[in-house]
C-alpha positions as CSV (number, residue, x, y, z in Angstrom):
1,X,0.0,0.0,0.0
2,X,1.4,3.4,-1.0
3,X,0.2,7.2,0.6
4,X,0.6,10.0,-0.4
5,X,1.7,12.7,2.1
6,X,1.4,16.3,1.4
7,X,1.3,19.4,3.9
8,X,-1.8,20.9,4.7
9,X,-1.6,24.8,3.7
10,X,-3.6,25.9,6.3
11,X,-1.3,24.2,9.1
12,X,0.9,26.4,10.9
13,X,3.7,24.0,10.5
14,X,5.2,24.0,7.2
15,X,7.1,20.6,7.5
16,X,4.2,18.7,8.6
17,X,2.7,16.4,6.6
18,X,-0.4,14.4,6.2
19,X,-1.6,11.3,4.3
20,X,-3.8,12.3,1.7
21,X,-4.8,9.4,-0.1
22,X,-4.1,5.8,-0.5
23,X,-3.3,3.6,-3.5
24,X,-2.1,-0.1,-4.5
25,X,1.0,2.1,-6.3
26,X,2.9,5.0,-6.7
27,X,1.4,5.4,-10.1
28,X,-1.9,5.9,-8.8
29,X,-0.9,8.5,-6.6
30,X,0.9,10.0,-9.3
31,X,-2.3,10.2,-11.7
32,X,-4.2,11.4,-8.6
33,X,-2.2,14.4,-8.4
34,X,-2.0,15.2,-12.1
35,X,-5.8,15.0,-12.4
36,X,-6.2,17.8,-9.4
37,X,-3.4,19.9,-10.5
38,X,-5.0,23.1,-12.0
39,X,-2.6,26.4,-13.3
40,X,-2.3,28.6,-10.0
41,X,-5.1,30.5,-8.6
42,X,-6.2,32.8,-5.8
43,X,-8.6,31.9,-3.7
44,X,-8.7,34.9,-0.8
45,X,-5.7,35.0,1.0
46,X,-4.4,31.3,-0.2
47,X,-2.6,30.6,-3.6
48,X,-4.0,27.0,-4.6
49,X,-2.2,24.4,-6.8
50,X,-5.2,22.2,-6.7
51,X,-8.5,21.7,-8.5
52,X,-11.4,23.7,-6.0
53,X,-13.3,21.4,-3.9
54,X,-11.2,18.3,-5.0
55,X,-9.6,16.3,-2.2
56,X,-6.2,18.0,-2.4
57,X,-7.5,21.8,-3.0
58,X,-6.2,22.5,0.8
59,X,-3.0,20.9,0.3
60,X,0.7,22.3,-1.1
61,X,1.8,20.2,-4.2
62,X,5.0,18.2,-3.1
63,X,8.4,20.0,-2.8
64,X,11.1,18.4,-4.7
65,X,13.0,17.6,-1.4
66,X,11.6,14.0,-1.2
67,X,8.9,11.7,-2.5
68,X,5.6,12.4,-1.4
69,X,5.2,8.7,-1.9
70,X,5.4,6.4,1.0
71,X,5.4,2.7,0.7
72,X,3.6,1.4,4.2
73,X,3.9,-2.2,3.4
74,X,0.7,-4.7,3.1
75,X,-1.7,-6.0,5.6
76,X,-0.3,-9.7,5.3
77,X,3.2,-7.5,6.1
78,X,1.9,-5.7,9.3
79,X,0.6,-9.1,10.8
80,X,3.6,-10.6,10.0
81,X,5.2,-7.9,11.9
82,X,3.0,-7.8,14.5
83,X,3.2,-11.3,14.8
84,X,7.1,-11.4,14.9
85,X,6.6,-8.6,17.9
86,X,4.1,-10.6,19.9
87,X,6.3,-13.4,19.5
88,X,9.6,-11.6,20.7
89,X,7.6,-10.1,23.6
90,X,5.9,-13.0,24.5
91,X,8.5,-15.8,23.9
92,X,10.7,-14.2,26.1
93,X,8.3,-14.4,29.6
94,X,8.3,-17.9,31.3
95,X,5.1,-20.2,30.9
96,X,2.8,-20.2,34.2
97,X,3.4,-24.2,33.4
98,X,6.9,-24.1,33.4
99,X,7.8,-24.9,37.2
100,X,5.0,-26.9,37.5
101,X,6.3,-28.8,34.6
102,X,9.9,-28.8,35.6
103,X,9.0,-30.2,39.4
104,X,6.9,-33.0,37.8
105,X,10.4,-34.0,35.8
106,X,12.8,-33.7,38.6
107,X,10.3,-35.3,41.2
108,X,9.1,-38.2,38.4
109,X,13.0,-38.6,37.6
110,X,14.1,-39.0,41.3
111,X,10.7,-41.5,42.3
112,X,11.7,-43.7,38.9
113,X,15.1,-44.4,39.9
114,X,15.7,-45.8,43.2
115,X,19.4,-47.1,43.4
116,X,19.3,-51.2,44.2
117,X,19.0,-51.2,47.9
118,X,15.5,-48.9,47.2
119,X,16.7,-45.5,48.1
120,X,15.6,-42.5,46.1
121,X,18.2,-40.2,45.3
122,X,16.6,-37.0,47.0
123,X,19.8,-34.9,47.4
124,X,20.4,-35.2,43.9
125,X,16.0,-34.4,43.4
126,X,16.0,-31.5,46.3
127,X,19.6,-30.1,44.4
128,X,17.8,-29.7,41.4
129,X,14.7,-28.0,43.0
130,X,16.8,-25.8,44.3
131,X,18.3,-24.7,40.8
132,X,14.8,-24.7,39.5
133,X,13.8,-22.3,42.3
134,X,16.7,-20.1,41.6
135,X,16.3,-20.2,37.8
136,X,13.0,-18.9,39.0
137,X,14.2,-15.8,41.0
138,X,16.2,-14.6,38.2
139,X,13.9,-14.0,35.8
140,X,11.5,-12.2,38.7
141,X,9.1,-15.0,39.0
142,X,8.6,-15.4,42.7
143,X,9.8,-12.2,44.4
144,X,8.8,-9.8,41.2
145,X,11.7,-8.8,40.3
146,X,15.8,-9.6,40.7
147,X,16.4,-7.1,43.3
148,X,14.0,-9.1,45.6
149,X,15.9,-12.4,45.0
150,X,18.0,-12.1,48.2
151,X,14.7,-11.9,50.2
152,X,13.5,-14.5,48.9
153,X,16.3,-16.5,49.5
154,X,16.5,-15.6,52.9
155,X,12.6,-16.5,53.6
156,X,12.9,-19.8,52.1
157,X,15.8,-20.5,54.7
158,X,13.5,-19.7,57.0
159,X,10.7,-21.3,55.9
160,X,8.6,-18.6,54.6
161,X,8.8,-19.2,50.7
162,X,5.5,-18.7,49.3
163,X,6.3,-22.2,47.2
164,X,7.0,-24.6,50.1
C-alpha cells in the first residue's frame, strides 16, 4: 500500500505532513495528483495548486526535497510484523506451566530411579529443585523482580517461601 503525504496549507507547520490518499502504487498517486493539478489561482488570502473542492484543493503540491510517496507495506506484512513482535515479547516471559512442569520431571526422575537397595536419590531431586527455584528468582518470577531475589532467598531459609 502506498500514501501520499502532502502538507496541509492551512497548518501552521510548514514541515508537517499528512496522508492524503491511498493507492495499491505509486502510479496511482501519481495520476491522482495530475488530475487535481490546475494552473495557479487565488482563492482569498491562499494561492492554490489544486483543483477547488477536489480532495487536495487544501493541500501544497509536493516539494522536490523528497517523495511524497510512501510505501507502508501490506496488511499480510503488518501481521507478519506484528506477529514477529508478539512473539519476541511474548517468547521471552516464562510459561505459568513451566515450574510446574519442571518439578513434575525432577520429582518423576528421582521417584523412577531408586538405586538397588530402594533408596531415592533426593539430594540429587531437592539439588535440582533448588536450581529450578533459583532459575525462578532470576527472571523475577517469585519475588517480582531480581532485586527481591536475596529476600526471597532468605525466607525460604526460614521457611517462609510462598512455594514450600
Amino acid at each position: 500500500m502506498w500514501v501520499l503525504e502532502l502538507n496541509d496549507m492551512r497548518s501552521s507547520n510548514i514541515e508537517k505532513v499528512e496522508a492524503v490518499a491511498k493507492a495499491q502504487s505509486p502510479e496511482e498517486l501519481e495520476a491522482l495528483l495530475d488530475r487535481e493539478s490546475v494552473d495557479p489561482y487565488r482563492d482569498g488570502t491562499w494561492n492554490k495548486k489544486f483543483r477547488q473542492g477536489g480532495p487536495l484543493e487544501w493541500y501544497n503540491p509536493p516539494w522536490g526535497f523528497s517523495s511524497p510517496f510512501v510505501y507502508v507495506g501490506t496488511e499480510d506484512e503488518w501481521a507478519e510484523q506484528a506477529r514477529k513482535r508478539y512473539q519476541e515479547l511474548v517468547g521471552a516471559i516464562p510459561s505459568a506451566n513451566w515450574f510446574v512442569s519442571e518439578r513434575t520431571r525432577i520429582i518423576s526422575k528421582m521417584l523412577d530411579n531408586p538405586n538397588d537397595a530402594g533408596i531415592y536419590p533426593t539430594t540429587t531431586a531437592f539439588a535440582e529443585l533448588d536450581d529450578l527455584y533459583d532459575d525462578m528468582q532470576s527472571v523475577g518470577m517469585l519475588c517480582g523482580s531480581k532485586s527481591d531475589a536475596q529476600k526471597c532467598r532468605d525466607d525460604r531459609l526460614v521457611g517462609e517461601s510462598p512455594l514450600f
